[in-house]
N, C-alpha and C positions, 0 to 999 in steps of 0.2 A: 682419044679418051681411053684411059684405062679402064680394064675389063674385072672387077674382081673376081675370086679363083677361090677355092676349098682347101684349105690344107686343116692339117691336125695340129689344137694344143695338147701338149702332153704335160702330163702332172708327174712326176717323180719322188716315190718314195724313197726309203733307206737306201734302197739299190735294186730296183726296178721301177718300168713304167707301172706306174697303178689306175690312170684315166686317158682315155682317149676321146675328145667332142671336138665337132666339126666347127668350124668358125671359118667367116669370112675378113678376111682382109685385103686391101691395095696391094700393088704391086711392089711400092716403095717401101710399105708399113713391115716392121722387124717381123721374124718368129716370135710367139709370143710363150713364153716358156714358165711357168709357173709354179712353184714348192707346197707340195701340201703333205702334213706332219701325217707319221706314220698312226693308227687307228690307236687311240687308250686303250690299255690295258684292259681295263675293265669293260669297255666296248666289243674288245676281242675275246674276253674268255665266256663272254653269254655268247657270241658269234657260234664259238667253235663247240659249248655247251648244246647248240641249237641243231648244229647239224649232226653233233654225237648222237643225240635223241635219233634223229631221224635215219641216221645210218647204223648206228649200232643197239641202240637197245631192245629192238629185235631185229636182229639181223636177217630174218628170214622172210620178213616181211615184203624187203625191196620197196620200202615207202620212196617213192620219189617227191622232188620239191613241188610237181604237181597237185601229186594228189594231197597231199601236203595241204598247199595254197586253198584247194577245195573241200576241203574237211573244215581247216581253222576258220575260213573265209563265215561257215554258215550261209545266213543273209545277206552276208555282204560282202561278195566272191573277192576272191583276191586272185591275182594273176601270181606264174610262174617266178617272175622276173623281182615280184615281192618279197616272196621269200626265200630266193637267191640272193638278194641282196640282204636281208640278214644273218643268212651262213656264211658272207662273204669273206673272205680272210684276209683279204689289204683292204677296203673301206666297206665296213658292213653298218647300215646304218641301223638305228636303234627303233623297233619295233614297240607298239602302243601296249599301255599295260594290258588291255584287254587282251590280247593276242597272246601276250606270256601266262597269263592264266588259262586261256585255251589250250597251248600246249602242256599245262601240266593235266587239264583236263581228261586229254586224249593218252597223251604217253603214262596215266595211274591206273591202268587198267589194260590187258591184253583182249579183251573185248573189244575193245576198239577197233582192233585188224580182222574179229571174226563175225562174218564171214567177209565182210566187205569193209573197207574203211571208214567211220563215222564219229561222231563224236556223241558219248552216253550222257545221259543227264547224271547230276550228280546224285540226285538222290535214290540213283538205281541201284549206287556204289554196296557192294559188300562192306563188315567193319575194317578189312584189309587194305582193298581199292581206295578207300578213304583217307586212310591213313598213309598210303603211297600217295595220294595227290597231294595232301597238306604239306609230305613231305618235300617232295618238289617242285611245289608251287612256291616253298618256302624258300629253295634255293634256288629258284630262276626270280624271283622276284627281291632276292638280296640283290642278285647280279644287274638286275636291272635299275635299280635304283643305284646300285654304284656306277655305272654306264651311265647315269644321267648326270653323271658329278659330282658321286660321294667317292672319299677313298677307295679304293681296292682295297687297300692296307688291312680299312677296320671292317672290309668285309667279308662274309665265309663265300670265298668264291667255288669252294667245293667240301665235300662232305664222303671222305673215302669209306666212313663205317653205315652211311646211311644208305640202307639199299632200297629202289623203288620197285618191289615186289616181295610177294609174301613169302619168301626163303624155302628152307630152312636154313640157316648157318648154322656150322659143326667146327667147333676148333681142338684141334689135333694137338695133344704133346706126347712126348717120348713118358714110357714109365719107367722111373727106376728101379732095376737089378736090385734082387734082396741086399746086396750087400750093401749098398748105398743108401737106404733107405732107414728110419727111425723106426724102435721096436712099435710106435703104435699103428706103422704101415702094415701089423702084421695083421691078417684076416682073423688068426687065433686067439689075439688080444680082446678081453671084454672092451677095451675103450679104443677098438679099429676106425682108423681116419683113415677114408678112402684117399682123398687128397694128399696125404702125405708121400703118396707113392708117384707123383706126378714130378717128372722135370719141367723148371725153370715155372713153377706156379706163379711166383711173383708177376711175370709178364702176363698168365693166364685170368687169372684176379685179376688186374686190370681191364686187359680188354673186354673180359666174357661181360663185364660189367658197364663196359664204353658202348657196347653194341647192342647190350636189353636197353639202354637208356634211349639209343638213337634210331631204335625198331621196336617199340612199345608194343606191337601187335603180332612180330615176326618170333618164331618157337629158336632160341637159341641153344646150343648143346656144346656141353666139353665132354671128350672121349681120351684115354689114352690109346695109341695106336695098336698095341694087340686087340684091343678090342672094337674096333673101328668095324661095321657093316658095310657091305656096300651102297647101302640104301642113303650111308653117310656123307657122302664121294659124289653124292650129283646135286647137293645145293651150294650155297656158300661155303666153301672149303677154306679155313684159315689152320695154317701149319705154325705153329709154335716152335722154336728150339732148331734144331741144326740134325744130320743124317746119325749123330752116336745114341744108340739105341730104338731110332726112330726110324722102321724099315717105310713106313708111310712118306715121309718130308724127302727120302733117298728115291722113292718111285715117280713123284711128284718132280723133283728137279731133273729125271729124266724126261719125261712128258712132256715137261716145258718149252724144253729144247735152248734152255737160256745161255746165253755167253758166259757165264760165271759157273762153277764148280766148284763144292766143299770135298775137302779132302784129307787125309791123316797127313801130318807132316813130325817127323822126329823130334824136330825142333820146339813142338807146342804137343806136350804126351797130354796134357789138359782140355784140350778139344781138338777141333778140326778147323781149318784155314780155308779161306777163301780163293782163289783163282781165278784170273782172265786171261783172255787168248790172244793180245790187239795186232793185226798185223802177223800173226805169226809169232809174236812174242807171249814168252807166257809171264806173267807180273804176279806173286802171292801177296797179300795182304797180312800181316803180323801183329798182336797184340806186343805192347810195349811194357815193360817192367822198369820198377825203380828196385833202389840195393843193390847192394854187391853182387847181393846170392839171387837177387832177382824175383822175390818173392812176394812182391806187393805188384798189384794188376794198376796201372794207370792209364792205360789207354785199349777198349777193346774196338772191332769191329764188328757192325750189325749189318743188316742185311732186310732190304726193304721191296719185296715183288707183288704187284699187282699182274695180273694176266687172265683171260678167260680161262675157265676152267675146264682143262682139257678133255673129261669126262661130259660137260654136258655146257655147251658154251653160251646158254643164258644166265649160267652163274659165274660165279666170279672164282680165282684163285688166289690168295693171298699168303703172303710167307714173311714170318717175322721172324728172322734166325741172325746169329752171331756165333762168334769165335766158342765165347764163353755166355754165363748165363746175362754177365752186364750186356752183350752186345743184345741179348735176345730184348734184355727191358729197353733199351735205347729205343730201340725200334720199333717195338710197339709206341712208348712212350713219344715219339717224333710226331704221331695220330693224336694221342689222347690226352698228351697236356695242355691245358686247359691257356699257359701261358704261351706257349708255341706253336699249336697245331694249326693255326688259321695260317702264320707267318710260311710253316712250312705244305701248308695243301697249295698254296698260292706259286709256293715255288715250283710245285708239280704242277699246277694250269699251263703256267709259263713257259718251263721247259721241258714239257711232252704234248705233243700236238695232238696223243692219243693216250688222256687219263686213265684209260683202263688198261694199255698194256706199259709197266714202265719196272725197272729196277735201280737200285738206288743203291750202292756199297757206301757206308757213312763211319766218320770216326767214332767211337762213344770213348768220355772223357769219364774217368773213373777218379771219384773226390773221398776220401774216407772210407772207402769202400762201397760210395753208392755210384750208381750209373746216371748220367747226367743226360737230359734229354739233347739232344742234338737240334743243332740252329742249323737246316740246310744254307742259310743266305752267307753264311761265315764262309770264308775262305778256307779251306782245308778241312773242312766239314764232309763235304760229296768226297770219298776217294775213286768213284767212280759212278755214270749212271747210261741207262739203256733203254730206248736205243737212242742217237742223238738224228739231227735233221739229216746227214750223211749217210746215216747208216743205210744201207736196202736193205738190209739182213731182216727189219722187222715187217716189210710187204709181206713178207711168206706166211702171216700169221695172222694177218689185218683180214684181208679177203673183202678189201668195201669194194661199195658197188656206185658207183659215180647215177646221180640222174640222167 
């Protein structure tokens, strides 16, 4: 009589094992070997949403999936191994809506980690704390509903200007030199327009405007850089415009420490150029001209950086910079049009494992003189982005803390 024996079925994703369960079979009976499709999209970006909350949105916390499990759990505890398996990243299964409301619960308030880990009622909420849960209740609960079967496509699987705490954001542009500048930028004029003394406003009026709409409670400010305080420099930090004239945006891409460098080049007396290092190689990025004499702008480049903020790293750093002023609008405009911006936040879910630190070099197409928002998904769109899954270069800046 044959004896049967324990061996493993293995399940095989893309290109690793992703399950291992014990089964019995006969001696005579095959391996049994099994195909199971890699996790949906929209499955994986609440996964990876889920464990961002819990590892980075206060990074000091050291919340692990434990305690995790016994906060959201309440009455009705949850084990370790629950909520590992929805941070899971080859097959995270999809958690009950109750439970994604509790995490926006807990993560719309930093009360929640003082002193001890718990979850506050809502009606304890400050008008701030409140408006931080609605906010991310609202986009863990897109996420979840496209994880049960809705597109990803039509959904906002993320929300790069919506921040879940009560800021301040401060966005930075360069001022322009008297010489540059319209007589009404003068202070001496009875009819003096502050704004007019601002480079690249057009991108600044956009966003300053994207970001009261998408933080209704949160204090937003635009400074030019001489006039920048430091007290400016430790909330939301968003940089306008490229290093010419702006000693801020040049200190900033110091700090960073990012793979990419603006620079004067001969070639482009009009602005400043971009640079990467790959390999030892170094590769500049060029604005493209039509005519003979080359004087019409048709293609510029912009520049898209998310990273924590190196002054105080529960806020955020953001850089929307280009060659020329088109790169500067592109770039913002990749966020705030209203026709693109879900298409291209989705493309950052996708291809960054860690939404909050990523850089994006992008073409902007330049039509009649306007700047055209840029479709990450296009071909020849990204001319470069960071960091990619090879990279280690971005460990050094990560700093998470495994449970």
């Amino acid at each position: 009589m044959l004896l049967p024996y324990r061996s493993c079925k293995i399940a095989w994703g893309a290109d690793r094992p992703l399950a291992c369960a014990d089964v019995t079979r006969m001696d005579s009976a095959p391996l049994e070997v099994i195909s199971l499709q890699p996790a949906p999209p929209a499955l994986l970006e609440l996964a990876l949403r889920l464990r961002h909350l819990r590892l980075e949105h206060w990074p000091d916390s050291k919340l692990t999936q434990g305690v995790l499990a016994r906060v959201i759990g309440g009455d009705e505890p949850l084990s370790t191994a629950t909520v590992a398996s929805w941070e899971n990243r080859a097959a995270p299964k999809l958690p009950p809506r109750e439970r994604i409301v509790a995490y926006a619960q807990f993560f719309a308030t930093r009360r929640s980690v003082e002193p001890t880990p718990r979850l506050l009622p809502i009606d304890s909420f400050t008008p701030e704390e409140r408006a931080a849960y609605d906010a991310l209740q609202d986009e863990l609960l897109r996420l979840h509903s496209a994880a049960r079967g809705g597109r990803p496509e039509q959904t906002v699987a993320r929300r790069s200007w919506r921040f879940t705490d009560v800021g301040p954001a401060t966005l930075v542009c360069a001022q322009l030199p008297r010489t540059e500048t319209a007589p009404l930028a003068d202070p001496a004029d009875p009819n003096f327009t502050e704004l007019l003394s601002f480079a690249d406003l057009d991108a600044m009026v956009e966003l300053h405007g994207h970001i009261r709409a998408e933080n209704p409670a949160m204090d937003v400010f635009y400074k030019a850089a001489p006039r920048v305080a430091p007290d400016d420099l430790s909330g939301h930090v968003i940089l306008i415009g490229g290093i010419g004239w702006n000693d801020v945006t040049k200190r900033f891409l110091e700090l960073a420490s990012l793979p990419i460098k603006q620079t004067e080049d001969p070639a482009v007396p009009s602005g400043e150029v971009f640079v990467t290092y790959i390999n030892g190689t170094e590769r500049k990025y060029m604005p493209k001209w039509s005519g003979l004499k080359s004087t019409d702008l048709v293609e510029d480049v912009g520049l898209l950086v998310r990273t924590p903020n190196p002054l105080n790293s529960n806020r955020t750093l953001t850089m929307c910079n280009g060659i020329h002023s088109r790169g500067v609008l592109g770039s913002v405009r990749s966020l705030t049009d209203a026709r693109l911006r879900e298409a291209n936040e989705l493309y950052i879910a996708r291809n960054f494992s860690d939404t909050q630190i990523f850089c994006i070099l992008m073409r902007i197409q330049v039509i009649e003189g306007h700047a055209m928002t840029p479709d990450f998904s296009i071909a020849g769109t990204v001319l470069y982005q960071w960091p990619t899954e090879a990279d280690d270069s971005a460990a050094g800046i990560r700093h998470r803390t495994e449970a």
